[in-house]
C-alpha positions as CSV (number, residue, x, y, z in Angstrom):
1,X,0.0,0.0,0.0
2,X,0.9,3.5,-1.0
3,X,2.1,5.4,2.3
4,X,0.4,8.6,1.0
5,X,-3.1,6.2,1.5
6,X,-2.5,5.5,4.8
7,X,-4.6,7.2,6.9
8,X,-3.4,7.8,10.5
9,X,-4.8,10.0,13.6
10,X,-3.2,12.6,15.9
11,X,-4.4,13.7,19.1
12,X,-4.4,17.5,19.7
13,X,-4.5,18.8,23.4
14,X,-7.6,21.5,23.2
15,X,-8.4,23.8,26.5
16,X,-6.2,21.7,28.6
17,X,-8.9,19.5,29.3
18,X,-10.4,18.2,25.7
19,X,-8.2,16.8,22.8
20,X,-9.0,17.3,19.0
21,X,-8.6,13.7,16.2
22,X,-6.4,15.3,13.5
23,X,-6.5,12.9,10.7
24,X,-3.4,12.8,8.5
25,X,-3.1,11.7,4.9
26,X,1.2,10.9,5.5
27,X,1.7,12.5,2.0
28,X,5.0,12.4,0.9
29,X,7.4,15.5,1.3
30,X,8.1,17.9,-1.9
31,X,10.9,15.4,-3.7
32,X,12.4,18.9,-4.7
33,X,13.6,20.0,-1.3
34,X,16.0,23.2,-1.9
35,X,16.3,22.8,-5.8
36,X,15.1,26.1,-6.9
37,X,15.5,28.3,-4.2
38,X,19.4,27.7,-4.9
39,X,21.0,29.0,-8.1
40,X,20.9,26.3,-10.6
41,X,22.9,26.0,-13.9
42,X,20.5,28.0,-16.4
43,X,18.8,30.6,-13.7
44,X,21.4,33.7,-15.0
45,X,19.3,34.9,-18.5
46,X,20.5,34.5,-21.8
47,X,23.6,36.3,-23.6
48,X,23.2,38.1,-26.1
49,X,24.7,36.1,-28.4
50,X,21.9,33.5,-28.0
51,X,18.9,36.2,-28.2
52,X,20.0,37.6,-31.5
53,X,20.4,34.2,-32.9
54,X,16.6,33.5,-32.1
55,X,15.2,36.9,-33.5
56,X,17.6,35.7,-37.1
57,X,15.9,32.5,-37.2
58,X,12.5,34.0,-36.4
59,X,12.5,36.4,-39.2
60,X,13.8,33.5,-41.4
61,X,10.8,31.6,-40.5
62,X,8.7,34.1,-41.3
63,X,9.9,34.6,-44.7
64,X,9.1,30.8,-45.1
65,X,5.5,31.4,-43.8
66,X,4.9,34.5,-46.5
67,X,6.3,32.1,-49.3
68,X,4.5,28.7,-47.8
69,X,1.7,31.2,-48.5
70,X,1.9,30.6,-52.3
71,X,2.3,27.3,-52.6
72,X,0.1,23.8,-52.7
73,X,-1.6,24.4,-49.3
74,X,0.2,20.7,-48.0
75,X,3.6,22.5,-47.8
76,X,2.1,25.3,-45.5
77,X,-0.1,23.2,-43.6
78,X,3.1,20.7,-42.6
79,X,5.1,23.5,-41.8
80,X,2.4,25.1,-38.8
81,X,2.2,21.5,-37.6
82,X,6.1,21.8,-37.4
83,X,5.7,24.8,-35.5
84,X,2.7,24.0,-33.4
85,X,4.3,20.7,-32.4
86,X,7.8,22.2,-31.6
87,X,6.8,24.9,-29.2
88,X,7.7,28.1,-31.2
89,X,4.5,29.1,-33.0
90,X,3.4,31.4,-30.2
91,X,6.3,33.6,-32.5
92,X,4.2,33.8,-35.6
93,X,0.6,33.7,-34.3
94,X,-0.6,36.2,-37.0
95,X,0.9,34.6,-40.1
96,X,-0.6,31.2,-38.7
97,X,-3.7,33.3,-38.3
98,X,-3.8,34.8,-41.4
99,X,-2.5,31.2,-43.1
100,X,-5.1,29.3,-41.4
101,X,-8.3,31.6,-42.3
102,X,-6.8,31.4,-45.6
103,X,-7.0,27.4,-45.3
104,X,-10.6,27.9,-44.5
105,X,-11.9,30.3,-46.9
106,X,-10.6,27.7,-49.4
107,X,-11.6,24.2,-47.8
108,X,-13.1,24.6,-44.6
109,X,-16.5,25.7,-45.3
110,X,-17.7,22.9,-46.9
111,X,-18.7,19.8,-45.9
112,X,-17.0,17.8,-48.9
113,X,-13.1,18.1,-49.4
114,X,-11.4,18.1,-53.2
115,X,-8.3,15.9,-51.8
116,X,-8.6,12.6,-51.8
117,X,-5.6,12.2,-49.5
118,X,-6.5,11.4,-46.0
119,X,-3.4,12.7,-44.8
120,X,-3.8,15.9,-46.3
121,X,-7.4,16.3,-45.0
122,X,-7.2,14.9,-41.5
123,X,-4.1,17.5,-40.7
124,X,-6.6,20.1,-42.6
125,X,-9.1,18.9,-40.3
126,X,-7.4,18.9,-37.1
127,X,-5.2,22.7,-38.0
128,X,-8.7,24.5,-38.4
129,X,-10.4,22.8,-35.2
130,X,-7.2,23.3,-32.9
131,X,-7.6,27.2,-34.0
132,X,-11.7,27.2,-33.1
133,X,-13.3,27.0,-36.9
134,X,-15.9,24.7,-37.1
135,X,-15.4,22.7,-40.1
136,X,-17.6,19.3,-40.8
137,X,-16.6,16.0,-40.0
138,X,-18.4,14.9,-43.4
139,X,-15.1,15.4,-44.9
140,X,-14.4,12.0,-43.7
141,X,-17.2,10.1,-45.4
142,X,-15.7,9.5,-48.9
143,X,-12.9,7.9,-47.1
144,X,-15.6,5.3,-45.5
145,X,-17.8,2.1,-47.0
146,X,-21.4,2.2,-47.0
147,X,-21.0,0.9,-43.5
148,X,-19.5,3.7,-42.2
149,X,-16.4,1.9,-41.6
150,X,-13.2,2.9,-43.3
151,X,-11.4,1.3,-46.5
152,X,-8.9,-1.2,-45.0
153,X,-6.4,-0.1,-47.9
154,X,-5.5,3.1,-45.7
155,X,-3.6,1.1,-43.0
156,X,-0.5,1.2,-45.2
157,X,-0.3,4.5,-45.3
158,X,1.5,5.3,-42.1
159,X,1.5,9.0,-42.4
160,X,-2.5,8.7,-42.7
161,X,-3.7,6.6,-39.8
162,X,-1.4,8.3,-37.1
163,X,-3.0,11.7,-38.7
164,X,-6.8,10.3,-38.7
165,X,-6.0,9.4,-35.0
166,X,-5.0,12.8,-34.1
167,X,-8.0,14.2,-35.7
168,X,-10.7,12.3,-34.3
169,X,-9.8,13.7,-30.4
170,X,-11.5,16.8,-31.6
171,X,-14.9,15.3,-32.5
172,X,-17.9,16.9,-30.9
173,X,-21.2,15.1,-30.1
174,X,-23.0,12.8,-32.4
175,X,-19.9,12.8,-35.0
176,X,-20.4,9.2,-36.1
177,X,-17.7,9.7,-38.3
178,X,-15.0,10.5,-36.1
179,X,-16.4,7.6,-33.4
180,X,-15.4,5.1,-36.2
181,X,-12.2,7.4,-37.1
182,X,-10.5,7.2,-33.4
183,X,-11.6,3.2,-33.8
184,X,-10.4,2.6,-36.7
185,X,-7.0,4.3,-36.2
186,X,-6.1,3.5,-32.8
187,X,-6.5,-1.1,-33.7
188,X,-4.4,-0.6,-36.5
189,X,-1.8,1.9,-35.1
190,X,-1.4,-0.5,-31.9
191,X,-1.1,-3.4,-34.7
192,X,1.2,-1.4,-36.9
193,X,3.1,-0.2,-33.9
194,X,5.8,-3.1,-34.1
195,X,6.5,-3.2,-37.4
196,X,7.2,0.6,-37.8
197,X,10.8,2.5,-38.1
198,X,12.3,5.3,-35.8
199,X,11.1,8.3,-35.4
200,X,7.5,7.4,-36.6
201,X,7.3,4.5,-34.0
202,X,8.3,7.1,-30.9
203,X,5.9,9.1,-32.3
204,X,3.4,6.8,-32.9
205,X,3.7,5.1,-29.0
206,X,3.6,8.4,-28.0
207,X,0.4,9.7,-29.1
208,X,-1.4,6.4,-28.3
209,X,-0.5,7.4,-24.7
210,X,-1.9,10.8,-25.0
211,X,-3.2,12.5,-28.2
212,X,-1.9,16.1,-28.9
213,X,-4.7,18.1,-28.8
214,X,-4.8,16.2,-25.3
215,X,-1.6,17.1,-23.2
216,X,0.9,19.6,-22.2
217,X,1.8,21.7,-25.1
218,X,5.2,22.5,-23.2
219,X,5.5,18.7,-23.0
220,X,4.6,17.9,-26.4
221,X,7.1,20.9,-28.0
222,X,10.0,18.9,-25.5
223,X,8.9,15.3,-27.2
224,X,8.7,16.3,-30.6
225,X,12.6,18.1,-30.5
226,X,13.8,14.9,-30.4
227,X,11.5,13.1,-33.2
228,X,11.8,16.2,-35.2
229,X,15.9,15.9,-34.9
230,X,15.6,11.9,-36.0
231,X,13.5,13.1,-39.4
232,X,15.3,13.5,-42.5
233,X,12.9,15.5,-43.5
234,X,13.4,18.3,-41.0
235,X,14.3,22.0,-41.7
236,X,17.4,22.5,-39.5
237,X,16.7,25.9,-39.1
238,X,13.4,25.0,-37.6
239,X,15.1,22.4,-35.2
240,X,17.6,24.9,-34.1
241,X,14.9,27.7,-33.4
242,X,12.9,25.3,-31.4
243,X,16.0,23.5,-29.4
244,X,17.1,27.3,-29.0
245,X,13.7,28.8,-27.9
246,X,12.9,25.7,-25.8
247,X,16.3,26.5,-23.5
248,X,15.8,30.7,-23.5
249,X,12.3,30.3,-22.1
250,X,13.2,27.5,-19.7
251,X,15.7,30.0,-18.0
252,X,12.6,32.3,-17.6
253,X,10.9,29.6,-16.1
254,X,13.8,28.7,-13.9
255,X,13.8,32.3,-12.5
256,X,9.9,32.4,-11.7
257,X,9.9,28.9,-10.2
258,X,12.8,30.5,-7.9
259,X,11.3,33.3,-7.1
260,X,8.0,31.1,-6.1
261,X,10.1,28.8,-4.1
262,X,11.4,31.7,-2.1
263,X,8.1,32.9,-1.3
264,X,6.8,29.8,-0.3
265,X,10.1,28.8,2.2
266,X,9.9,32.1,3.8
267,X,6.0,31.5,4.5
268,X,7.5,28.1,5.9
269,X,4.1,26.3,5.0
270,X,6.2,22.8,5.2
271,X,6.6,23.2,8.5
272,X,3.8,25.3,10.0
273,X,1.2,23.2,7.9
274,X,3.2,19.9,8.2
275,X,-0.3,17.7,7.6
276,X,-0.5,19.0,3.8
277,X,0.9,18.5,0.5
278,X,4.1,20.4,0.1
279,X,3.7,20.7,-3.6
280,X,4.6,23.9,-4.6
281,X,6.7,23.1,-8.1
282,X,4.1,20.7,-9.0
283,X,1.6,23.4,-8.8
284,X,3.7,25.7,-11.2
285,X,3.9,23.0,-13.6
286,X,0.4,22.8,-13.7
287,X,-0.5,26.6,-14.6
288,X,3.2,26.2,-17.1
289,X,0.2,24.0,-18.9
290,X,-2.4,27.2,-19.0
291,X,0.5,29.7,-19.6
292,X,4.1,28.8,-21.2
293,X,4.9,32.2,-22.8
294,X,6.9,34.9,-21.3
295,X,4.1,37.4,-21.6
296,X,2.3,35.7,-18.9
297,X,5.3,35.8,-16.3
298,X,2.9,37.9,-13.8
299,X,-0.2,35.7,-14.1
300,X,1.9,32.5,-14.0
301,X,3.6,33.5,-10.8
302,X,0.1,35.0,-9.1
303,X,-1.7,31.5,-10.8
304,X,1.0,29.0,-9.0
305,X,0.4,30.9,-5.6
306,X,-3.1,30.8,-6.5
307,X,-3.7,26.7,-6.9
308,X,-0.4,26.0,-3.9
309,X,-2.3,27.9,-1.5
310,X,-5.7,26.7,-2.3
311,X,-3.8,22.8,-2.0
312,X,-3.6,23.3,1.4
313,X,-6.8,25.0,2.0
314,X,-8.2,21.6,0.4
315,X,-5.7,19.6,2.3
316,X,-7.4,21.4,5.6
317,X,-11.0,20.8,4.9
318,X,-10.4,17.4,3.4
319,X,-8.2,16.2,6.2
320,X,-7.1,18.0,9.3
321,X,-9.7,20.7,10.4
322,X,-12.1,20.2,13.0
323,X,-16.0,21.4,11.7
324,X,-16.3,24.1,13.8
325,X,-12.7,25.2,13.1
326,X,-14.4,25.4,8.7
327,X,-17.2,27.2,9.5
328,X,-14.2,29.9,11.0
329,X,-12.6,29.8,7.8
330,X,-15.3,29.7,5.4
331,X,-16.5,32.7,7.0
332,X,-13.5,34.6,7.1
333,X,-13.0,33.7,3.6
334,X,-16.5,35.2,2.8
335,X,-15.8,38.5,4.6
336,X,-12.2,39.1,3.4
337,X,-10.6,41.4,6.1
338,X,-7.2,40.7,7.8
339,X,-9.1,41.2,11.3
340,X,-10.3,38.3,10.8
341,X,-6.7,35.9,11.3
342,X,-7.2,36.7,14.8
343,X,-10.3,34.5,15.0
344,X,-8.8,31.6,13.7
345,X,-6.3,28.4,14.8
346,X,-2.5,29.4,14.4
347,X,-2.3,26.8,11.3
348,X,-5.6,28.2,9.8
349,X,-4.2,32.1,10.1
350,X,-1.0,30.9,8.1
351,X,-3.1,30.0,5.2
352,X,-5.4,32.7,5.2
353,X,-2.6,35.9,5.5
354,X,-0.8,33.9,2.7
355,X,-4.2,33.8,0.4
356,X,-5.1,37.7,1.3
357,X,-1.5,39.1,1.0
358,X,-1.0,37.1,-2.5
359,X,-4.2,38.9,-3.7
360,X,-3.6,42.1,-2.8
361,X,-0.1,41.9,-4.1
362,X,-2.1,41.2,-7.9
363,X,-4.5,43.9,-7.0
364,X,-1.6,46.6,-6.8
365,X,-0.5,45.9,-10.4
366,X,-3.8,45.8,-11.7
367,X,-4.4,49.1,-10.1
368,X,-1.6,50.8,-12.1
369,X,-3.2,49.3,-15.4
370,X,-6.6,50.2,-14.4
371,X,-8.1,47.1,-14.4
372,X,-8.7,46.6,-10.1
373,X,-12.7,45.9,-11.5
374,X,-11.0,42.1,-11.7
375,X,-10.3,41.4,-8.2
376,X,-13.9,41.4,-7.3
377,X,-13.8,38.1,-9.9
378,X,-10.5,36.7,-8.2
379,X,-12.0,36.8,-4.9
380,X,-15.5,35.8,-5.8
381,X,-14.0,32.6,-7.3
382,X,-11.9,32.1,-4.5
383,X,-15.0,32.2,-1.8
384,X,-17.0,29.8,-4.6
385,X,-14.3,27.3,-4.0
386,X,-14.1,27.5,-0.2
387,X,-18.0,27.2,-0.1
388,X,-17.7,23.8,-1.6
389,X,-15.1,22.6,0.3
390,X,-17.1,23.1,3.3
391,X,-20.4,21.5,1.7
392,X,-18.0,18.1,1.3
393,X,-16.4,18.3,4.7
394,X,-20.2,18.7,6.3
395,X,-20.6,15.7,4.3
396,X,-18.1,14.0,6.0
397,X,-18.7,14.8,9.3
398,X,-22.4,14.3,9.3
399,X,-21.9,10.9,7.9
400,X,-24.4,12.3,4.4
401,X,-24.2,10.2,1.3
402,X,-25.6,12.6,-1.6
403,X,-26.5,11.5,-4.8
404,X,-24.1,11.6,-8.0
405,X,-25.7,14.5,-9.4
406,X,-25.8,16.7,-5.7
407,X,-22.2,15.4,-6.0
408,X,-21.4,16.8,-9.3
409,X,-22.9,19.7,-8.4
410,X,-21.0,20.9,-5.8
411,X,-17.9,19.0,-7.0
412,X,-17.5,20.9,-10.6
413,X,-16.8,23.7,-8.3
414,X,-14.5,21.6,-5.3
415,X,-12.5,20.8,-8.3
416,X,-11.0,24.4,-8.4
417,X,-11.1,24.5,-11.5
418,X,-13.7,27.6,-12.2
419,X,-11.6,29.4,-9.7
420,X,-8.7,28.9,-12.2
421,X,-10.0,29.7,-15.0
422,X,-11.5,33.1,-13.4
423,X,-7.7,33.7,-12.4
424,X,-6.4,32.9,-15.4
425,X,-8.2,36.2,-17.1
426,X,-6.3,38.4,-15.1
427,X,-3.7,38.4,-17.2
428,X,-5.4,39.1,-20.2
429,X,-5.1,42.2,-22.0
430,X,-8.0,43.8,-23.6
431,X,-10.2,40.7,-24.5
432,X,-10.6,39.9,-20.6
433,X,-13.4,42.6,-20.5
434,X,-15.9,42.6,-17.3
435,X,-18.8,41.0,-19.8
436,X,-16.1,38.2,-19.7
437,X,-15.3,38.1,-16.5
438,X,-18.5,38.0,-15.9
439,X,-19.8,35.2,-17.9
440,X,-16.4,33.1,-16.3
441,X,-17.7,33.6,-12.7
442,X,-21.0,31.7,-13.8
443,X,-19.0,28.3,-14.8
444,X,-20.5,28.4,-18.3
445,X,-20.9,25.3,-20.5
446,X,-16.7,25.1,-21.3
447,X,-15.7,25.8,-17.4
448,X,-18.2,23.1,-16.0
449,X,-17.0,20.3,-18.4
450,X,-13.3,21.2,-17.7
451,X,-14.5,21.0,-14.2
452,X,-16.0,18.1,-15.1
453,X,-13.0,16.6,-16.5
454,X,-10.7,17.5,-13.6
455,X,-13.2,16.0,-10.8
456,X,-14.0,12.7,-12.5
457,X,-10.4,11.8,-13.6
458,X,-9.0,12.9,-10.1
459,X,-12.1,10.2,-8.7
460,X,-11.6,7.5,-10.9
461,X,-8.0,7.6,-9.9
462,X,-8.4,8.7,-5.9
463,X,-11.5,7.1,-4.5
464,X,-9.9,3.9,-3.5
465,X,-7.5,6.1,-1.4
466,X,-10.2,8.1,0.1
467,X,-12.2,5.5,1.2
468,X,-9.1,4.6,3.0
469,X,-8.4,7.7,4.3
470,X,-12.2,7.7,5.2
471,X,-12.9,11.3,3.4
472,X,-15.9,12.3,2.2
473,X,-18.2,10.1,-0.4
474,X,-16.4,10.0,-3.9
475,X,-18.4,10.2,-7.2
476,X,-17.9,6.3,-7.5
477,X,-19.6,5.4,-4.7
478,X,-22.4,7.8,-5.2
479,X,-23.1,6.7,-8.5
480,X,-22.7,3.1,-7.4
481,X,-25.6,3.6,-4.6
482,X,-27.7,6.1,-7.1
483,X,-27.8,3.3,-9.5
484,X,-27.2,-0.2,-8.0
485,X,-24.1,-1.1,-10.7
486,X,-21.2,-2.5,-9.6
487,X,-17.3,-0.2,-8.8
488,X,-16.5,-1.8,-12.6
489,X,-19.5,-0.3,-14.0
490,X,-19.4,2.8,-12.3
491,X,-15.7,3.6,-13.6
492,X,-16.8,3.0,-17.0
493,X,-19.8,4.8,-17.1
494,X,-17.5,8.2,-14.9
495,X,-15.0,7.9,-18.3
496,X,-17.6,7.6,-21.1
497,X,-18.1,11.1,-18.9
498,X,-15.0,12.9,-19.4
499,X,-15.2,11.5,-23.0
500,X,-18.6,13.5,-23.2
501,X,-17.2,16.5,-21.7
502,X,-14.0,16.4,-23.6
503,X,-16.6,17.0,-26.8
504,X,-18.1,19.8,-25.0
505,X,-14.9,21.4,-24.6
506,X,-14.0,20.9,-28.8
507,X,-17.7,21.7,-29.3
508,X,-17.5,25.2,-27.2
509,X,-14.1,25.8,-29.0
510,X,-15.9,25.3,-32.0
511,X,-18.5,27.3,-31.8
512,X,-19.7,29.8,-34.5
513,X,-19.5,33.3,-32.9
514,X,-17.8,32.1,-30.3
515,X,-15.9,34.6,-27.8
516,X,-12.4,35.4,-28.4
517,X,-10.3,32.1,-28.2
518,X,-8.2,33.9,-26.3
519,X,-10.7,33.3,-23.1
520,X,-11.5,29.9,-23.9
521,X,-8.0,28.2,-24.2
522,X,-7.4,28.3,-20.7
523,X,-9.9,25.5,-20.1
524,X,-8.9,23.9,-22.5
525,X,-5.5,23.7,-21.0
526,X,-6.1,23.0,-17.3
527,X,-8.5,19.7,-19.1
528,X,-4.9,18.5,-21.0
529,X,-3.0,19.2,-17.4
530,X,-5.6,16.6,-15.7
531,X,-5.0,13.9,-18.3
532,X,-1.5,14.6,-18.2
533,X,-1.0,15.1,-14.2
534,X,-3.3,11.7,-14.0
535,X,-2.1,9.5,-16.8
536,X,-1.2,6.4,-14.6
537,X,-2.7,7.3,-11.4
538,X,-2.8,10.9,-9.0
539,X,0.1,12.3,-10.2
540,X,-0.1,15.3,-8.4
541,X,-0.2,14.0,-4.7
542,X,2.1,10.8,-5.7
543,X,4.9,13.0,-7.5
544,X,7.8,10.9,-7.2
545,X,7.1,9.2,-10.9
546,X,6.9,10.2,-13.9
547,X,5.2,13.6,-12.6
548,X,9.2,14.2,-11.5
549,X,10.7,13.0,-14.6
550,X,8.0,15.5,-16.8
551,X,9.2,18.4,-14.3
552,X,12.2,17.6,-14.5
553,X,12.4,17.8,-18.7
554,X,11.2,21.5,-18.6
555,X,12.9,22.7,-15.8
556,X,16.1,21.6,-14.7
557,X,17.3,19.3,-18.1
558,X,18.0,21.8,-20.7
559,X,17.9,20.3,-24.5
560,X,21.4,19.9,-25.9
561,X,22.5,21.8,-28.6
C-alpha cells in the first residue's frame, strides 16, 4: 500500500482539558527540497549572443511562412504542424492566423473536401479545429464504405492513420464519423506499432498514450525536438529555433519557479502546515500548462500561488480541520478582512494571510493598469471554491451520502477548477473585458466540463485512497448507490463522462460566434494538465514518478544543442 493512502490519527490537546482527532493523509514531502531556491545551472538569463540568434531564425521563419503562403496548401499546412508541435509558434501567431483563415476560406467551409488524400485532409481537419473553426466531420465520409467503416487499404499509409488518429480527439457530439475514425485508427496503429521505423514509432507510442490536442503543449514541444531531430525530413533551421527557444524560455521559467520557491520557504508552509501537501513546483507546472509564454510571467507567478495555497486549504477541509474550526474559515473567507486571522487556529491564520496578501499583491498591479474591477472576480471565485469545500467536509462529518448529481454539483466547483479559469483572465489584456469576466464567474458550459473533467479523472484515480483515508463520499460510490451497478460499471460509465465533456470542450471551442479564443483556451489547458497530471494514477499527490521526470524535462534538463 501506498504510504500517501494510509490514513493515521493525531491527538491534539484542546483547552487543557479536551483533545482534538487530527486525521493525517502521511503524504510524501516535496521530492524537490531546496532545488530552486538555490542557483541552478541555467537561472542567469540568456547572452546576447543566444537572443540575437533566435530573433535571425524568427525572421527566417517568417519569410518561409509568406512564401508557404503561395504554394500547394500541403507545404504550409506541414510547416504550422512543425511549428505547433515544436513549441515556437506562439512567435508567428498572426501569419498562422492569417494562413489558417486562408485554409478555410478555401476548404473549410464545406462539408465535402477536393483531396482525396486522408493525410492531407485529416491535418486540414485537425489545423482548423485546434484554431476554433468549425469545419464538418463529413469530410471523412468519402474515405468510409457504405457501412460507415473505413477502406482497410488506408492502413498502409502510415503518415495517414497516425494523422486520422489525431484528428478524431477533436470530434464533438453525435460525429459518427470521427467515433469510427479514433476506432479505426487506434486497432491498426497498436497493430502497426511493431513493425514501424524510428522516429515514426516514438511518435506513434507516443500519441497512443496521449493525443496532442490532449496534453501539455510544453511537453509535447519537449517530445517532438527529439523526433523532429531523427526526421530526414526536418528543416534545420526549424530544429535549431525550437532546441534554441525551448532553452531561453526555460531559464525564464527557472527564474519564476525561484522566485516562487522563495516565497513559499519564507511562509514556511512545510513546516507550520506539516499535515499538507508540500507541492509547490508541481503546482507551477500545472499553470506552465495554461500559460508557457513569457508574456504571462505575472499571471503565472500570481496563478502558481493561487492553486499552492488553495492545495492546502483543500488539504485542511479534506483532512485536518475540525467542523467548527471550517465554518471559522469559510466565514473569514466570505468576509475578506485581515481582522479576521485573529479568530482563527494558528495553522488556519497561516493560510489565510498567505491567500489575502498574495491577492492584494495582484490587485496593486492591476491598479496601475486600471483594471482593479477584476479582483472582485478573483475573490468571488476564491469564496465559490471555499464554499464547496465546506459543503463536502459537512458531508463528511455528518456521515451524508448525496447523490451523484448533488455530488457533481457541488464537485464541478471543489475541483478548483472555475476558480482557475476566473484567475487565469487576469492576465489578459483587452479581450478579458468585465462582460467576460462576468460570464467566467458563472461556470459556463466550457468551465463546467473542464470542471467536469478535472473532478471525474481525479475520482476514478483517488477514491480507493479516500475511502481509506475515510474522506468524504467520492463520485464512484455515489453513483454506485444512485444506480445499484457494480465499482466496474461505475468507472466506465464516470469515463464515457469525461469522453462526453471532452466533446463539450471541442464543441465550445468550436463554436460559430464564439468569444475570443483567447478566453476559452485556458480550459482547455487546465482539461490536457488533468490527463497529463493523471495518466497512470494521482500524479499530483504521488509525484515521485513520472510527474518528476516530466518536471524535470522543462525545468532543470535543458535540450542539448
Amino acid at each position: 500500500m501506498d504510504v500517501s493512502s494510509s490514513p493515521s490519527f493525531t491527538c491534539i490537546p484542546k483547552g487543557g482539558t479536551h483533545e482534538v482527532i487530527r486525521r493525517s493523509a502521511n503524504y510524501h514531502p516535496s521530492t524537490w527540497g531546496d532545488c530552486f531556491t538555490v542557483s541552478i545551472p541555467g537561472t542567469k538569463k540568456p547572452d546576447l549572443e543566444v537572443e540575437t540568434r533566435i530573433t535571425l531564425l524568427k525572421n527566417e521563419v517568417q519569410t518561409m511562412l509568406r512564401d508557404a503562403a503561395s504554394k500547394p496548401s500541403l507545404e504550409e499546412m506541414i510547416l504550422i504542424d512543425a511549428l505547433q508541435r515544436l513549441g515556437v509558434a506562439y512567435h508567428f501567431e498572426n501569419e498562422i492566423e492569417e494562413a489558417i483563415m486562408s485554409i478555410y476560406n478555401t476548404h473549410g467551409k464545406y462539408e465535402s473536401d477536393v483531396d482525396d488524400d486522408l493525410y492531407v485532409v485529416a491535418l486540414r481537419f485537425r489545423l482548423l479545429r485546434q484554431k476554433g473553426f468549425s469545419v464538418s466531420c463529413d469530410v471523412f465520409k468519402k474515405f468510409t464504405d457504405k457501412n460507415g467503416e473505413f477502406n482497410a487499404s488506408f492502413t498502409d499509409d502510415v503518415r495517414a492513420i497516425p494523422g486520422l488518429y489525431e484528428a478524431s480527439h477533436l470530434r464533438v457530439q453525435g460525429e459518427d464519423v470521427l467515433e469510427e475514425a479514433l476506432k479505426f485508427s487506434s486497432e491498426h496503429l497498436n497493430s502497426m506499432l511493431a513493425h514501424l521505423s524510428s522516429p515514426l514509432a516514438e511518435q506513434v507510442k507516443h500519441s497512443l498514450e496521449i493525443p496532442f490536442h490532449k496534453s501539455m503543449p510544453r511537453l509535447e514541444a519537449r517530445h517532438y525536438i527529439s523526433i523532429y531531430e531523427a526526421d530526414v525530413t526536418r528543416i534545420e533551421l526549424l530544429l535549431e529555433l525550437a532546441k534554441l527557444d525551448f532553452n531561453y524560455l526555460q531559464t525564464l521559467h527557472q527564474r519564476e519557479i525561484g522566485d516562487i520557491s522563495r516565497w513559499w520557504k519564507e511562509i514556511d508552509f512545510a513546516t507550520k502546515l506539516p499535515f499538507a501537501r508540500d507541492r509547490l513546483v508541481e503546482c507551477y507546472f500545472w499553470i506552465l500548462g495554461v500559460y508557457f509564454e513569457p508574456k504571462y510571467s505575472m499571471i503565472r507567478s500570481f496563478m502558481t500561488k493561487m492553486i499552492a495555497i488553495a492545495s492546502v486549504i483543500d488539504d485542511i477541509y479534506d483532512v485536518y480541520g475540525t467542523l467548527e474550526e471550517l465554518k471559522l474559515f469559510t466565514d473569514a473567507i466570505e468576509r475578506w478582512e485581515v481582522a479576521d486571522a485573529e479568530d482563527l487556529p494558528e495553522y488556519m491564520k497561516v493560510c489565510f494571510l498567505a491567500l489575502l496578501n498574495v491577492v492584494r499583491e495582484i490587485e496593486e498591479k492591476l491598479a496601475i493598469e486600471g483594471r482593479s474591477y477584476r479582483l472582485y472576480y478573483a475573490k468571488e471565485a476564491m469564496k465559490i471554491l471555499v464554499r464547496a469545500y465546506f459543503i463536502e467536509a459537512n458531508w463528511f462529518h455528518t456521515g451524508y451520502m448525496p447523490t451523484f448529481e448533488e455530488f457533481l454539483g457541488v464537485s464541478i466547483r471543489s475541483s478548483g477548477y472555475p476558480m482557475l479559469v476566473v484567475q487565469s483572465l487576469l492576465g489578459i489584456g483587452e479581450a478579458a473585458t468585465k462582460e467576460a469576466f462576468d460570464w467566467a464567474i458563472t461556470i459556463p458550459k466550457i468551465v463546467r466540463s473542464t470542471a467536469l473533467v478535472a473532478r471525474l479523472i481525479d475520482d476514478i484515480h483517488t477514491y480507493k485512497d479516500e475511502q481509506e483515508r475515510g474522506d468524504s463520499p467520492s463520485g464512484v460510490h455515489c453513483y454506485m448507490k444512485d444506480y445499484g451497478v457494480s465499482e466496474q460499471e461505475a468507472c466506465k460509465k464516470i469515463k464515457e463522462m469525461v469522453e462526453i465533456a471532452w466533446k463539450d470542450i471541442n464543441e465550445e471551442i468550436q463554436k460559430p460566434n464564439r468569444l475570443d479564443l483567447q478566453l476559452l483556451l485556458p480550459s482547455l489547458n487546465l482539461a490536457r494538465m488533468m490527463e497529463v497530471l493523471y495518466q497512470d494514477g494521482d500524479g499530483y499527490t504521488n509525484s515521485t514518478g513520472r510527474t518528476k521526470e516530466r518536471i524535470a524535462s522543462l525545468l532543470t534538463d535543458p535540450i542539448p544543442m
